[in-house]
N, C-alpha and C positions, 0 to 999 in steps of 0.2 A: 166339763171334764171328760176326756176320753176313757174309755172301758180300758180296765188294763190286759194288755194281752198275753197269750198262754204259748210257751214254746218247747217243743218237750224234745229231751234230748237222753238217750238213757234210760233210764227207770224214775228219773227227777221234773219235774215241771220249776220253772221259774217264769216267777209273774213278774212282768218288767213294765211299770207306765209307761205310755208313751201319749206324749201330746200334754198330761196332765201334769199334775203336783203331789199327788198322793205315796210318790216314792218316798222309805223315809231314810233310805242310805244311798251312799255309791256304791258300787262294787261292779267286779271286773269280773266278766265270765267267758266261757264259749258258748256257743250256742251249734246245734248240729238240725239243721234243716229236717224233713222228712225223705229228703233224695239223698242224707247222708253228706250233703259239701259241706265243708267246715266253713263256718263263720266267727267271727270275733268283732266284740267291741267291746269300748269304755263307756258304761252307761252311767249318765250320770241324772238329778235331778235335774230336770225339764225349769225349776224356779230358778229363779236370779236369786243366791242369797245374800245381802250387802251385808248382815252384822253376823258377829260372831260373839257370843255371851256364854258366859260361865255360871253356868245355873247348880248350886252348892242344894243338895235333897238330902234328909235323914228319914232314913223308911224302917222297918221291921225286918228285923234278920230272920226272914223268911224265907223261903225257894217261892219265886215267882213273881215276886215284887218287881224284883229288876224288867224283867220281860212282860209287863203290866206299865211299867212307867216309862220305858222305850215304844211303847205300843201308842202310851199316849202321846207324849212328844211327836211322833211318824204322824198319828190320824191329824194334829194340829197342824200339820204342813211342812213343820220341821225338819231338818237332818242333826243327825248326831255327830260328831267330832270326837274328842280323848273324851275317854271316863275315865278318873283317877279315884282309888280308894283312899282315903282322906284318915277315915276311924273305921277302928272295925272291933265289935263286942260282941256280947252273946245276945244282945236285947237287939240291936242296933245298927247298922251303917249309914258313915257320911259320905258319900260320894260330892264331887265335884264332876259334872257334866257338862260339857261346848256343846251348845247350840247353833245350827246355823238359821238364821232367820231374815226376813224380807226386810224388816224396821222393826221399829220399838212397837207401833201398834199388832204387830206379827205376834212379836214377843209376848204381850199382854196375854194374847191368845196360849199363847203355849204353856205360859206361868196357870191358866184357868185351867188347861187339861190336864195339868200332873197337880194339882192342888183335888182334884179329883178322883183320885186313885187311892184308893184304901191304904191307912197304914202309910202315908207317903206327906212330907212337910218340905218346905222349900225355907230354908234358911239364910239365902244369900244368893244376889244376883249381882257377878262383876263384869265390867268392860274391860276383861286383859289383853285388850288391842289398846288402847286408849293408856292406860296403866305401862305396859312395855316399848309404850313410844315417849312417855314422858325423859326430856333430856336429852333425844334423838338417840338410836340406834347404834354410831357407833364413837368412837373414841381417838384420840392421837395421846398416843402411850411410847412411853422408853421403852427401848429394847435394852438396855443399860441401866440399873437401878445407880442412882448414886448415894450413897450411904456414910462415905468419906470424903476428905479432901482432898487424898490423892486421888479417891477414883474420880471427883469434880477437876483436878486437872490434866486428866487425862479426856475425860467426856468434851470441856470446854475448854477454855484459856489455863494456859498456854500450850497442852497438847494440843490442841485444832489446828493451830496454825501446820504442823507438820502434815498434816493431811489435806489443806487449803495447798499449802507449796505444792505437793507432789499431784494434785489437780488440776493446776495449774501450768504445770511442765506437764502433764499429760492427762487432756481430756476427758479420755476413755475410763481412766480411773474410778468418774464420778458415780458409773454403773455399780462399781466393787465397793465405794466405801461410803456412801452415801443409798439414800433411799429410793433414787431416781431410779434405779436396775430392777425394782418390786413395784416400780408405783403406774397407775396410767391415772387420766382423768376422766371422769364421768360429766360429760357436757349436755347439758341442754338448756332450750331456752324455752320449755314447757308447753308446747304449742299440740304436741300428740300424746297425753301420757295416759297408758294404761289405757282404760275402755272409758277416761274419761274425756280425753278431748285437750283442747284449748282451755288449761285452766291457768297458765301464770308459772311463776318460780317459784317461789315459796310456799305453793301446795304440791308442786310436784319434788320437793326436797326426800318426802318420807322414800318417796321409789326411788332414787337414786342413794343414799341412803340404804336402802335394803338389795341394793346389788353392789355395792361396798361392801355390807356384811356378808353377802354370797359369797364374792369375789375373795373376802380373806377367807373364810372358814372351806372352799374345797380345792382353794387352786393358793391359797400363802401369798395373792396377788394385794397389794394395797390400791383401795378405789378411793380415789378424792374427789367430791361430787364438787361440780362448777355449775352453778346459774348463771345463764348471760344471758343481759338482757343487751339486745340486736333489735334494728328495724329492718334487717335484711338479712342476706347470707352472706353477703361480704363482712358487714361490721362480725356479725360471729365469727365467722374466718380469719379476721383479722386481730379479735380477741384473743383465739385460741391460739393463734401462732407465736403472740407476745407471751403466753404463761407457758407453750410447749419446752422450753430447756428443765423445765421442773420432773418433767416424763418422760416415761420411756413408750409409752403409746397414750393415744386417746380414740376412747370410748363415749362415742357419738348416742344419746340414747333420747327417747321420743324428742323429735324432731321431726314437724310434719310434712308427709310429702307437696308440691315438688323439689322445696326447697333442700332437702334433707342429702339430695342426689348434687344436689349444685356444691353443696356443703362439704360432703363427703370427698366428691372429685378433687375440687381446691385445699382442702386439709392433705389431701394423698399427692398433687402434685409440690406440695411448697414445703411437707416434714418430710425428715427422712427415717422416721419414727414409723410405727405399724397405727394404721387408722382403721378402726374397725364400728360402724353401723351396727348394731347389736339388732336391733328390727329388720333391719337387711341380712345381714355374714351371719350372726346367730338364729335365727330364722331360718334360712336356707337350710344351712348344716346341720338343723335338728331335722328339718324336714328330709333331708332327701335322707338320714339315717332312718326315718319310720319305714319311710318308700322304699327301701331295701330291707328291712325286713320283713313288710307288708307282698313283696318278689316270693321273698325265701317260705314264707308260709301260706302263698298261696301256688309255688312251685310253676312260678312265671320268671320272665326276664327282664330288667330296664328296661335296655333297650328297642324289647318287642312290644311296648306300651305305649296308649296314645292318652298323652299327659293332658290335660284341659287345667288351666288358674282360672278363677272366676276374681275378679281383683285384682288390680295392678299398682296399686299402692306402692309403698314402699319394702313391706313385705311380698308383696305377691311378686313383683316385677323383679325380684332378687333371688326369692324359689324360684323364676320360671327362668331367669338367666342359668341360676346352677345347675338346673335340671337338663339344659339343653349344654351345657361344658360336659356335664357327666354324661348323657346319652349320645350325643352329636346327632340330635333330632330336637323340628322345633316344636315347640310347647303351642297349644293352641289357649290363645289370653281373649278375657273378655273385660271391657270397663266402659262405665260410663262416661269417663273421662278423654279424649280426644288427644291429648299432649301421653296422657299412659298410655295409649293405645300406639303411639311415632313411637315411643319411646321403645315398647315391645318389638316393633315392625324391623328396627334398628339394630335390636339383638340378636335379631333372625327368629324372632317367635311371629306366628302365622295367627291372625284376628281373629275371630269367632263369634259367634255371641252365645250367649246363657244358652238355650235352646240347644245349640250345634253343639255343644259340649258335653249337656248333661247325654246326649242321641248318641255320642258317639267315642269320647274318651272313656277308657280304663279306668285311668284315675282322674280324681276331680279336686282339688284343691282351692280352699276358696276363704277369701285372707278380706272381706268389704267389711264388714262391719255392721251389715244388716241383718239384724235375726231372721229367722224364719223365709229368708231368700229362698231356699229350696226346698218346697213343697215335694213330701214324699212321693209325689206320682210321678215326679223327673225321675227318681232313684231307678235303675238298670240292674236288672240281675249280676250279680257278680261284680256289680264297680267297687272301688275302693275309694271310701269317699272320707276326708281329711277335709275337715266345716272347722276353723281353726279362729275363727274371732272371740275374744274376750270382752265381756263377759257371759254374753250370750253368741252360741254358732248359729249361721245358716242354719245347719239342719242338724235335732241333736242326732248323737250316734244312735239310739234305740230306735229311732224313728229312721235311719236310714238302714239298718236292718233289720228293720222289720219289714223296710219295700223291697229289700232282698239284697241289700248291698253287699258285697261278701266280706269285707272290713271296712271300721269309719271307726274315726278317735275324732277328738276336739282336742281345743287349745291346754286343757290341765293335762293332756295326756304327751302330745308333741310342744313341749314347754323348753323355752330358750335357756331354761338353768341348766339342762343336759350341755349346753353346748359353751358357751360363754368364758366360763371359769378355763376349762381343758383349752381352750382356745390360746386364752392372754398368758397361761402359764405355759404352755409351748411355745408361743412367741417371744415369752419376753426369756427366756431360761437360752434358748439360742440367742437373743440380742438377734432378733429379724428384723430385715427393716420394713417390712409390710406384712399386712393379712392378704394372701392373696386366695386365686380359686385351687389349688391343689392344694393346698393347707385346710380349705372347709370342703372339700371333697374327704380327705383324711381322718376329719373327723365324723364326718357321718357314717365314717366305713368301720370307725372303732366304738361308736356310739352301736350300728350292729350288730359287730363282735360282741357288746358286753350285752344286749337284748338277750333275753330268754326264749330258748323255742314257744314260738305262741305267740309273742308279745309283739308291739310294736315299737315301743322306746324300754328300756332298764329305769331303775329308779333313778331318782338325779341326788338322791340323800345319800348315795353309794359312794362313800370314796374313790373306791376304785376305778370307777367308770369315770370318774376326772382326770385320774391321773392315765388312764389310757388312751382319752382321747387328748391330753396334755403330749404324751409322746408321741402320739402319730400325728400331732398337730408339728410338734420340733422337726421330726422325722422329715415331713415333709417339704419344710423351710430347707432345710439342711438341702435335699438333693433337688428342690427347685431353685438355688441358690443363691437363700435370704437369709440364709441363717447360718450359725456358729455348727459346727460337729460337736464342738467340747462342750456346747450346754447339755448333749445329750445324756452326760454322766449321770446330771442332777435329777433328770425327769427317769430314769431306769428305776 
């Protein structure tokens, strides 16, 4: 375990691990060098934590108990999540406390060190990850209660049929009266999901699934998750185009590369529906929104930066495309890969390797998948370095400023739920017939706008930060001219 290091800024010292586990929270700070430059990061625990447990304690309504039994949980390896006060008496409190932990045998450990702490009992240990997934996530519900007979014939037979006719005589309709205008589809054939890979359809349901619940709760957007199982990208292609009249976009989501690019092309040449790559188009657009405000608070410019992707995946190679529409400069890409490497050359991004990048870009972005890829002795005074794989980065943030990077976030921090929601509800509110690059340029610029001086992304729990990059996402459709003017009413 690495010594943890001391950085003093102010009249404060903050002790941040780096390399180790001993951290027992996240938290976001600035940190102020001794030559006075500002630096920022998201520091977060160096562990991988897989479970999340609901550890229920009744301790002695004492001062000091609490900050005694958070001490222990921290020294066990643990991070803490919500504390909720449960009871509370004069003898007494019940707290319910989230743990984040490695596995169960983690956990064992961490139940021995608060079972240890004076005055403190553990009452109940729950999986409400496990418990809030029973019956899946989310629902298909009336927006019409029906409670009579007349309002049943108005909802079905024989009202419908008046709404079938005038469909019927005019297509467009089906936007206004029908569900089609709110819906897109969530496809995949599970081959990339999450940090975990190739694992099938019906284990990657839960994540598709949980950006349906995103997708309604900040953008009013209905997500219909599709498993298709394909032995190619044609058969997918060709599936999704026989269910596409049911949508008004589709939402491409882990889908491995290279196939995912082959997929995306042929869904966007044959609907006339918006196709949007959420690993790609949302990716991009959260990213280049950090990179602009990672410009504005270290009082540089885009386009005076030399961008380096470390990764050309399917994320990497869609950052380094947006990045070079929005600078008209090309990105220097690195991969192992041969075929991502034409494909980069293609785009007009300039090759590299790991090495030439870390020597020489500003910024470093770096989207592979292998932890611990960059060793803090690459790290360059002053870079800004964006280590964005899930669930572990290249390099964490602490560790990259600490070798002096003047900002680095990771993937919790530059998180595609910023961008996604605002996305599909500006497109689908104009009736656009594409996601294009001025519409995720748009959003990165209002993604921004709603950052905090200091910061590099705004929360994504913010309503408001959806619905503005929801408008400048319509905004944009509108005067690159894919989109409706009149939807603009609904996103103000």
């Amino acid at each position: 375990m690495a010594a943890p290091s001391t950085v003093t800024f102010g009249i404060a010292q903050l002790r941040a691990s780096v390399g180790g586990s001993d951290s027992s929270a996240s938290v976001r700070y600035w940190l102020f060098s001794p030559d006075t430059r500002r630096r920022s990061v998201v520091a977060t625990n160096t562990t991988n934590y897989g479970l999340i447990r609901t550890v229920q304690v009744r301790n002695e309504n004492i001062p000091g108990v609490l900050g005694s039994l958070a001490s222990a949980i921290g020294s066990a390896g643990a991070n803490i999540g919500n504390i909720q006060t449960v009871h509370l008496s004069q003898s007494y409190v019940l707290r319910d406390i989230d743990v984040h932990v490695e596995d169960e045998t983690h956990l064992l450990e961490v139940l021995r060190a608060v079972g240890q702490v004076k005055g403190v009992r553990v009452t109940e240990t729950r999986d409400e990850v496990m418990d809030l997934h029973q019956g899946g996530k989310i629902a298909i519900v009336s927006r019409q209660p029906v409670a009579d007979i007349a309002m049943l014939r108005k909802v079905y037979t024989p009202g419908v049929a008046e709404i079938c006719r005038a469909i019927h005589a005019q297509p467009s309709l089906a936007r206004r009266f029908t569900s089609i205008g709110s819906t897109v589809a969530i496809v995949t054939d599970g081959t990339a999901v999450l940090g975990l890979g190739r694992i099938g359809l019906a284990p990657a349901m839960p994540v598709m699934e949980g950006k349906a619940a995103l997708l309604q709760q900040f953008a009013g957007v209905n997500g219909a998750p599709l498993l298709i199982e394909a032995s190619n990208a044609d058969e997918f292609v060709e599936a999704v185009v026989r269910v596409a009249p049911t949508y008004s976009g589709i939402h491409v989501e882990d889908v491995a590369a290279p196939a995912c690019f082959d997929i995306v092309a042929q869904l966007r040449e044959r609907l006339s529906i918006p196709v949007m790559q959420d690993d790609q188009d949302g990716t991009a657009a959260v990213v280049l929104g950090a990179l602009m405000s990672a410009m504005r608070t270290t009082g540089r410019r885009l386009s005076d930066v030399t961008i380096g992707q470390v990764g050309l995946g399917a994320a990497g190679q869609s950052v380094a495309s947006l990045l070079m529409h929005a600078t008209g400069r090309p990105v220097l890409g690195a991969d192992v890969n041969e075929d991502a490497i034409s494909r980069h050359e293609q785009q007009g991004g300039r090759v590299a390797s790991l090495d030439e990048i870390m020597a020489t870009a500003d910024v470093v972005i770096s989207t592979t998948g292998v932890p611990g890829l960059i060793g803090p002795e690459r790290v360059r005074s002053g870079q800004i370095v964006f280590a964005l794989s899930n669930p572990d980065p290249e390099i964490h943030p602490a560790q990259a400023i600490e070798a002096g990077a003047a900002l680095a976030a990771d993937g919790t921090t530059v998180n595609n739920l910023l961008g996604y929601p605002g996305i599909w509800r500006g497109a689908l509110s104009t009736q656009a017939s594409e996601i294009n690059r001025s519409m995720l340029v748009a959003a990165g610029e209002a993604l921004m706008g709603a950052t905090p001086q200091g910061d590099l992304s705004p929360t994504a729990l913010d309503p408001e930060v959806h619905r503005r990059v929801a408008y400048a996402v319509g905004r944009a459709a509108v005067e690159s001219g894919v989109g409706d003017a009149d939807g603009l009413v609904d996103l103000e």
